[in-house]
C-alpha positions, 0 to 999 in steps of 0.5 A: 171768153176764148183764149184769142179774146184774152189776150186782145183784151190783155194788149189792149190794156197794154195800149193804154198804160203806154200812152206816157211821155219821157220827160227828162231823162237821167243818171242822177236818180237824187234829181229824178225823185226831187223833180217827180216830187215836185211835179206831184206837188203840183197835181201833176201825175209823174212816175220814175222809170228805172232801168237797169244796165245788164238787166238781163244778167246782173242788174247795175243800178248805181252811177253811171250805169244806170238811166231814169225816166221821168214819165208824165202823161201827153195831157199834162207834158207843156205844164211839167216840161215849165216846171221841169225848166223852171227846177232845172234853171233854179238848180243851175243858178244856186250851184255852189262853185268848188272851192280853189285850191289856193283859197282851201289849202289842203291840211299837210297834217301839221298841228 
């Protein structure tokens, strides 16, 4: 096998290993691993993209710096895009309000 074949053989499965879809895209990697775990519950094949801000210097993988993707196969992208509205609109739904101030007052340090 010739030095050219190789690597034709070498992009080739390149080619093939990027035939994933972004799903959803995130800062939020709590969120990212909670939606990648229920679409694999789901018999739906899905891995968690990461990327790193300044990654070619000194990675920053914390807050807002930092972006995940959640990547699922074009086959199965409508069930997990159902699925991912379905999390999202039930998260939505059960987001407990902040408390007032008024309702909470905050301790004066009187006892």
């Amino acid at each position: 096998m010739t030095q050219s074949s190789r690597l034709l053989e070498f992009l080739k499965k390149l080619l093939r290993q990027s035939e994933g879809v972004v799903l959803y895209r995130s800062n939020n990697p709590i969120l990212c691993n909670f939606i990648v775990e229920s679409l694999q519950e789901n018999h739906i094949p899905a891995y968690l993209s990461q990327e790193a801000v300044g990654q070619h210097i000194y990675p920053v993988n914390i807050g807002k710096l930092s972006e995940s993707e959640i990547i699922v196969s074009q086959k199965d992208y409508s069930r997990a895009k159902e699925l991912l509205d379905a999390i999202l609109s039930e998260l939505e739904a059960n987001q407990i309000p902040e408390p007032d101030d008024e309702e909470f007052p905050k301790d004066q340090g009187n006892t």
